[in-house]
C-alpha positions in Angstrom: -14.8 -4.9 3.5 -11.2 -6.3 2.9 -10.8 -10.0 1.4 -8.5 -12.1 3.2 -5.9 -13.1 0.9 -3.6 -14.8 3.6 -5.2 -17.4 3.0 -3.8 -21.3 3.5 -2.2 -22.5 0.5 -0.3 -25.7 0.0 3.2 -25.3 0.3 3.3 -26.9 -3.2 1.8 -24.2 -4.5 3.6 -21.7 -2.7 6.8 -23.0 -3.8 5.6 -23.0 -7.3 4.5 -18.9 -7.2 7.5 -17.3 -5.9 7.5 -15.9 -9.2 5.4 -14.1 -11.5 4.6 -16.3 -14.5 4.7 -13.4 -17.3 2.0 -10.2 -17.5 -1.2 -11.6 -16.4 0.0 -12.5 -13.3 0.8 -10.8 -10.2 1.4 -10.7 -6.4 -1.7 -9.1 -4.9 -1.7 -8.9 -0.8 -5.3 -7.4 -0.6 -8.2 -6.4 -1.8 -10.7 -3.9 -0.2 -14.1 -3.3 -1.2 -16.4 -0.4 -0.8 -14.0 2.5 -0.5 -15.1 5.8 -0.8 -11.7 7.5 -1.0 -9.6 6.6 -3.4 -11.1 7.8 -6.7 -14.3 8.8 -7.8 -17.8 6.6 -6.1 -17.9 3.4 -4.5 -14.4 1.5 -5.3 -12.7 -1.9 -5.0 -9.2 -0.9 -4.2 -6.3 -3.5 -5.3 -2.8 -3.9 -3.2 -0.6 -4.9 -5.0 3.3 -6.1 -3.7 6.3 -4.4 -3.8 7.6 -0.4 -3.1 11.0 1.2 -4.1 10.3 3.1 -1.1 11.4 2.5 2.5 9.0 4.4 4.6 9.8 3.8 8.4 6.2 5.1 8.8 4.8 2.9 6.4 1.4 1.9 7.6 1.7 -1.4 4.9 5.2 -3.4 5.9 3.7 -6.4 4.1 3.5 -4.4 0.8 7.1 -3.4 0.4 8.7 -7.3 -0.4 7.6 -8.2 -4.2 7.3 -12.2 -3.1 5.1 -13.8 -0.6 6.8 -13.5 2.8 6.0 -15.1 6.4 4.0 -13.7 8.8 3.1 -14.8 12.6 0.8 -13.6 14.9 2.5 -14.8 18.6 -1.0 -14.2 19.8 -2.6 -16.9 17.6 -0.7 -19.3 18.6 -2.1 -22.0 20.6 1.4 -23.1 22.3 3.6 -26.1 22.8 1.6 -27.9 25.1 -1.6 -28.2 22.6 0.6 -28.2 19.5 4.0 -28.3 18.2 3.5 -28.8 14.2 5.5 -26.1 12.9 8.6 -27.2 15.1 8.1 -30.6 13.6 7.6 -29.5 9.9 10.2 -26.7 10.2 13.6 -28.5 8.3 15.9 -25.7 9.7 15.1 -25.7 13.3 14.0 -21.8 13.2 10.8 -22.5 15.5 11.3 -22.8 19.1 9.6 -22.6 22.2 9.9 -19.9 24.6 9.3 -19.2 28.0 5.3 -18.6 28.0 4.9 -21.9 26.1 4.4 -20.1 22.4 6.5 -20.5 19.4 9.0 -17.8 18.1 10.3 -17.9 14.7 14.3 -17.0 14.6 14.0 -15.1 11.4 17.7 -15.6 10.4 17.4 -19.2 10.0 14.2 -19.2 8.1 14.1 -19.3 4.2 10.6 -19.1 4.0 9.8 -22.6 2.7 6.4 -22.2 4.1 6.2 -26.0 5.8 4.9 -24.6 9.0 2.0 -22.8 7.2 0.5 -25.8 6.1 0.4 -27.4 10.1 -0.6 -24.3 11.8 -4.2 -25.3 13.1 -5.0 -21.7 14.6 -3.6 -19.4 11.3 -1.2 -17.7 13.5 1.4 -18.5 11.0 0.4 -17.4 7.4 1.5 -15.5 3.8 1.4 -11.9 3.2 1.1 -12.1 -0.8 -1.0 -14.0 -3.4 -0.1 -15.3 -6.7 -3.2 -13.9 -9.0 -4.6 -13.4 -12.7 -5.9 -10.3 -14.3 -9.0 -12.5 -14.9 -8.9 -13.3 -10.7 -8.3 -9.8 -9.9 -11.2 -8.8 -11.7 -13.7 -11.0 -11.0 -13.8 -9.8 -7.5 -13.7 -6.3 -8.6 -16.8 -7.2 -10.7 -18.9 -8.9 -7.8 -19.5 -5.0 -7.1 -20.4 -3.7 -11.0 -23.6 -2.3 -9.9 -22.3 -0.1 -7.0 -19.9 1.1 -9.7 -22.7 2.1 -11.8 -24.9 4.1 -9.4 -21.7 5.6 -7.9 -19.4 6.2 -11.1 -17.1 4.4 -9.1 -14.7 1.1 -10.2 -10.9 -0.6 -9.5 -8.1 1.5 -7.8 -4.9 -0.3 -8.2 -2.5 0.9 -4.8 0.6 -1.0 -3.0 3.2 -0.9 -2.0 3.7 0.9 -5.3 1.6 -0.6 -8.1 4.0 0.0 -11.0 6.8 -2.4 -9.4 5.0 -5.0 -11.3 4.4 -2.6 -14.1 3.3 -5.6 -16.7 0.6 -6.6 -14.6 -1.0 -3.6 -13.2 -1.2 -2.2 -17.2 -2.3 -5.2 -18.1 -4.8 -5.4 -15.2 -5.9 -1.6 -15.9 -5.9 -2.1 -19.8 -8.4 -5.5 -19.5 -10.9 -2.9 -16.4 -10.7 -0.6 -19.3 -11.9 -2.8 -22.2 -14.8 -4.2 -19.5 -15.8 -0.5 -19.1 -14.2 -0.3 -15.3 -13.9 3.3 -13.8 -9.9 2.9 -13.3 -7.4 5.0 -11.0 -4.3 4.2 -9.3 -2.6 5.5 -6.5 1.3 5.8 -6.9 4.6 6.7 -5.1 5.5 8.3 -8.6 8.8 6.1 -8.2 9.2 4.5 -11.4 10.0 4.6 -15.0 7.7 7.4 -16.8 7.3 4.4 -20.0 5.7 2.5 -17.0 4.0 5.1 -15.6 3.0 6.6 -19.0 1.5 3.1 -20.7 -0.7 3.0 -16.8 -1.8 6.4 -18.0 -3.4 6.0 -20.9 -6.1 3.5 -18.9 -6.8 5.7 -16.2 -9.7 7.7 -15.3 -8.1 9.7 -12.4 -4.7 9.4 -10.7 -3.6 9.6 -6.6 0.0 11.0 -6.7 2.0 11.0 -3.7 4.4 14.1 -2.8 5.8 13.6 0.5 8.8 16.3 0.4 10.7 19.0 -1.7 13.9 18.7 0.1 15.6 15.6 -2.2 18.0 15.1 1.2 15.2 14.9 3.6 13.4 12.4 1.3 16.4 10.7 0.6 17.3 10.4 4.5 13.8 9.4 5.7 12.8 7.1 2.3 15.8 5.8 1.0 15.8 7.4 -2.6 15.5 11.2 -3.8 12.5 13.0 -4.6 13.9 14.3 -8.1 12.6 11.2 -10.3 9.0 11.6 -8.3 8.8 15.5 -9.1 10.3 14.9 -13.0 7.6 12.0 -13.6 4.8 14.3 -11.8 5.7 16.5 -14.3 5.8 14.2 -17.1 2.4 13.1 -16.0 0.9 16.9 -16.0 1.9 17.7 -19.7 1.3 14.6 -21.3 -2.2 13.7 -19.6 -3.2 17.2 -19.0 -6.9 16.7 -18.8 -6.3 13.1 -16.5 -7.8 13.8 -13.0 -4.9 14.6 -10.8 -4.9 14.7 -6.8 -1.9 15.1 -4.8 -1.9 13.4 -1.5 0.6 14.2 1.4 0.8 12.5 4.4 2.1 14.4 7.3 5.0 12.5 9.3 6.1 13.9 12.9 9.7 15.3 12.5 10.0 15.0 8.4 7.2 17.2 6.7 4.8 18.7 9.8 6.0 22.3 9.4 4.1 24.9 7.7 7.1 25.1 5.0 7.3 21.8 4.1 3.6 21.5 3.2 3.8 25.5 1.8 6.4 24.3 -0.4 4.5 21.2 -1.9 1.4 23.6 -2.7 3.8 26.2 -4.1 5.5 23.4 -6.9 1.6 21.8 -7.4 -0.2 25.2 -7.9 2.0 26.2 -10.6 1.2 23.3 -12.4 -2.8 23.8 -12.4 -5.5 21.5 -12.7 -4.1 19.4 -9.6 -6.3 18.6 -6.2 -4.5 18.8 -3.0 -5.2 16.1 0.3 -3.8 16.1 3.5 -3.6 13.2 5.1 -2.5 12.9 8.8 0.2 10.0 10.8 -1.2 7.4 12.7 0.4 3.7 13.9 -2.6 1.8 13.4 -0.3 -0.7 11.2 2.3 -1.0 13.8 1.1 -5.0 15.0 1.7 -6.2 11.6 5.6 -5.2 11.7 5.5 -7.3 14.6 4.1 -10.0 12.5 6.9 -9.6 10.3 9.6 -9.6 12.4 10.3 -6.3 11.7 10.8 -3.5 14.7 8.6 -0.5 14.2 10.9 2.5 13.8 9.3 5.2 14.6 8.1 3.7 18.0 5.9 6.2 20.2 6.4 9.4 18.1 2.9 10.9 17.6 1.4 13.6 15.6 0.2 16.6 17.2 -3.2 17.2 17.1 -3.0 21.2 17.4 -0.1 21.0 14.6 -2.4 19.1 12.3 -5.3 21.3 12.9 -3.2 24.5 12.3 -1.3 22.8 9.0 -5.4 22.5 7.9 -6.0 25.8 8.0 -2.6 26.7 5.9 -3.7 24.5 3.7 -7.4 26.0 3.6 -6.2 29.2 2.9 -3.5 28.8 0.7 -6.2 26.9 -1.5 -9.1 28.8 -1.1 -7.1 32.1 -2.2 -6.6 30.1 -5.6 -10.1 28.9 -5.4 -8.3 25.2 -6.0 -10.4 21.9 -4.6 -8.8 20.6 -1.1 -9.4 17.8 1.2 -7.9 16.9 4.6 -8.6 13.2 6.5 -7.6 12.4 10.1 -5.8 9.2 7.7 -2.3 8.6 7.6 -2.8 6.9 4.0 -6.2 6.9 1.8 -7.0 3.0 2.4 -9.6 2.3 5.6 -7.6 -1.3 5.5 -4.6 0.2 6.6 -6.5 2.1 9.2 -7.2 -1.4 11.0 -4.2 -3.5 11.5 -5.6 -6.9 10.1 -4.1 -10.2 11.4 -2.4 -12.6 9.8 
């Protein structure tokens, strides 16, 4: 179950959260309840905005902005000859009609004031992003305290990459902690280890992200280098050695699908023991919502193979069981159900 957080705000208040007001607030985009894969039992997982990552993959394109951005689903819209609000409310002229009667949005002349939001009768124009409190946050994760209990499950921060607001998402884990919340977090592993290291020490169990060992083929496909991720994963293994660790890689047609890419990621993990491997597998289930950005959907109709997938399994199967070390693969491309279904705006 996924709360809808695109909501219909004023624009008054929109204009008035385009920045976090100190540590106990944040920009959350969703919240998902019920999961039974990220973190131990039944689990109310928390996206939160923001990502020093660029994934062209990325199955979340509304997560990787820190502020509130504009979203508009064309099929939503009612068109010109029922309505024409936003064109009237717009004060830069970047809403127009086109041929078929419905309104496009010329994303170089909008500044995201957010007017048209307010006069959209049929939602197709809304916010990817919500201003919330720790104590917000929290009281939706609580709604579910007694599935937690029968389950051992609780609050899994995720993003985007949680620790781009790092003062909120400790605060947030610190305050699950002190109300005796089961906490985990998934992360990137992109960020600085006092960040990561302060998230640490209110954590139950960690999801840590290893996409690549080649620091050029990371860098070429994500923007940044892998050597920060590896050093922090590191970090995290000697100074929380008995924290819960799983590793999750997802496997991306044309940048990690061979057997020595994913060899090469259980070869650096193993040697650092106590560490649960996941295999997680490509789809482009969240390809509508980079249309409802504005955004064109780079990897377009590349696919993963199914045999490849299946035989990557069994490397993985083997490699682990001749360790006897725990392993997991998901027909996923990412560990949330919520990014499995592209939700509309």
């Amino acid at each position: 179950m996924m709360l809808n957080l695109g909501e219909r705000p004023s624009r008054e208040h929109l204009l008035t959260q385009k920045k976090p007001s100190g540590d106990q607030h944040g920009y959350v985009f969703n919240i998902q309840r019920y999961s039974l894969h990220d973190g131990p039992g039944i689990r109310t997982l928390v996206f939160l905005k923001g990502c020093p990552l660029r994934c062209p993959w990325c199955s979340n394109p509304e997560s990787q902005r820190l502020e509130p951005e504009l979203a508009y689903n064309e099929s939503k819209c009612i068109g010109f000859k029922e309505c024409s609000h936003c064109v009237k409310e717009c004060p830069n002229e970047a809403i127009r009609e086109k041929e078929d009667g419905r309104a496009i949005i010329e994303r170089g002349a909008c500044d995201e004031c957010f007017r048209c939001v307010d006069v959209c009768p049929s939602h197709a124009i809304r916010v990817f992003g919500k201003l919330m409190s720790v104590d917000e946050v929290l009281e939706v994760v609580e709604a579910d305290s007694v599935f937690y209990a029968r389950s051992g499950g609780g609050i899994t921060l995720s993003g985007g990459e949680p620790l781009v607001q790092a003062a909120f998402a400790c605060n947030l884990l610190q305050e699950a902690k002190r109300r005796r919340i089961n906490t985990s977090m998934e992360t990137c592993g992109l960020a600085e280890w006092k960040d990561l290291e302060r998230a640490c020490r209110n954590l139950d169990s960690i999801l840590f992200d290893i996409k690549s060992m080649d620091p050029e083929k990371h860098r070429s496909f994500v923007g940044v280098s892998n050597e920060r991720i590896l050093e922090n994963f590191d970090h995290l293994r000697e100074c929380f050695p008995d924290l819960p660790k799983r590793v999750r890689t997802p496997v991306i047609p044309g940048f990690n699908d061979t057997e020595k890419d994913i060899l090469a990621i259980l070869e650096f993990i193993q040697n650092r023991p106590g560490v649960e491997f996941e295999l997680l597998a490509y789809h482009r289930l969240g390809r509508p919502k980079y249309c409802y950005l504005g955004r064109d959907y780079l990897p377009g109709e590349v696919a993963l193979n199914q045999q490849r997938m299946s035989a990557l399994e069994e490397v993985v199967k083997t490699y682990m069981a001749t360790r006897n070390a725990p392993y997991e693969a998901r027909m996923v491309a990412d560990p949330h159900e919520s990014r499995m279904k592209p939700t509309s705006p």
